[in-house]
C-alpha positions as CSV (number, residue, x, y, z in Angstrom):
1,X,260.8,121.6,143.2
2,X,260.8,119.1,146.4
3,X,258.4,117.4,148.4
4,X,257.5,116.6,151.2
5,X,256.7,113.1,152.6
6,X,253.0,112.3,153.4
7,X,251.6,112.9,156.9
8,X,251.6,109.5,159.3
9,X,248.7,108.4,160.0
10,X,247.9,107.1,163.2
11,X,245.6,103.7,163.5
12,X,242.6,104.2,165.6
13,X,242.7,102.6,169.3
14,X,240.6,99.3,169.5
15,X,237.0,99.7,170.3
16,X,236.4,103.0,169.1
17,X,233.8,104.9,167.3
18,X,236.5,105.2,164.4
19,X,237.3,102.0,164.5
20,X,234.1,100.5,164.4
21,X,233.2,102.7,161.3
22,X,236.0,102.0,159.2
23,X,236.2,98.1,160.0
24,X,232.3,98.1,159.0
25,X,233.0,99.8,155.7
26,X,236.3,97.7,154.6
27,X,235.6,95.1,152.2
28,X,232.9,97.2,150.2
29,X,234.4,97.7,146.7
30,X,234.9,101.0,145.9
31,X,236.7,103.0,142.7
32,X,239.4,104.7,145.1
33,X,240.6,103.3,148.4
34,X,239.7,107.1,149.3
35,X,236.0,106.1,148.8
36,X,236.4,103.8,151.5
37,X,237.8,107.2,153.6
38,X,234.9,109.2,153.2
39,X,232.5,106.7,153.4
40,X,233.9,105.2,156.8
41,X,234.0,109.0,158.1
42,X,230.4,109.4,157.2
43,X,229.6,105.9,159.0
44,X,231.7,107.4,162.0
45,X,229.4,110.8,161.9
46,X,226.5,108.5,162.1
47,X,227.4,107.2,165.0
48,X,228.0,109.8,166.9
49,X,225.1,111.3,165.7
50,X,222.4,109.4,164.1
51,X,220.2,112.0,163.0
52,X,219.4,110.7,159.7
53,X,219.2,107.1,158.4
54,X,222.0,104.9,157.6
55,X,221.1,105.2,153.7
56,X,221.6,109.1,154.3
57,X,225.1,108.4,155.6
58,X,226.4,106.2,152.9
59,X,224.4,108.8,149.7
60,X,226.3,111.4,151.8
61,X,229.5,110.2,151.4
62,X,229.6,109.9,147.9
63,X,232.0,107.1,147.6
64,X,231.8,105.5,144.1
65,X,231.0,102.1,144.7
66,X,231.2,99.1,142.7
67,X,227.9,97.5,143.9
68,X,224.6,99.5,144.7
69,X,224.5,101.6,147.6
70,X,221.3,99.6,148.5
71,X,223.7,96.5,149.1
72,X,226.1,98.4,150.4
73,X,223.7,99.6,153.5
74,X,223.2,96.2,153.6
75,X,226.8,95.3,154.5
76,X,227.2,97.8,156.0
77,X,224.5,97.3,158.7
78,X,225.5,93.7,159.0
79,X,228.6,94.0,160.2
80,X,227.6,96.6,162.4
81,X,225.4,94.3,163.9
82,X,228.1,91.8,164.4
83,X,230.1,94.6,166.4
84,X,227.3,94.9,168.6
85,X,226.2,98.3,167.2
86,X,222.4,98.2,168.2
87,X,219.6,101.1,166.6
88,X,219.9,100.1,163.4
């Protein structure tokens, strides 16, 4: 039985939504790197949507995290304040 090689993935363009969301999320020490993965893609939804708190958006994601979600909120909002992300 063969397989196939993994999809490419494409890096997002600078100054995106995606990029943003994923920059404000590495750094947070997860289990999995694909904690990280669904945690920046639930950062990402917030953004373009922010219907529900930040806190929501990180309990949503379900990423098993090494530190409290409290702290990583925290972090989280942080840097997004540093990328100029205001409504917090």
């Amino acid at each position: 039985m063969t397989t196939k090689p993994p999809s490419s993935v494409r890096k997002a363009q600078e100054n995106t939504l995606e990029q943003t969301a994923y920059a404000c999320v590495a750094g947070i020490p997860a289990s999995d790197p694909h904690d990280l993965d669904r945690l920046g893609y639930n950062i990402w939804l917030w953004l373009k949507q922010r219907r529900d708190p930040l806190e929501m958006a990180v309990k949503t994601a379900g990423a098993r995290l090494l530190i409290s979600e409290d702290e990583a909120v925290q972090r989280i909002r942080t840097k997004l304040q540093e990328q100029g992300v205001g409504d917090l």
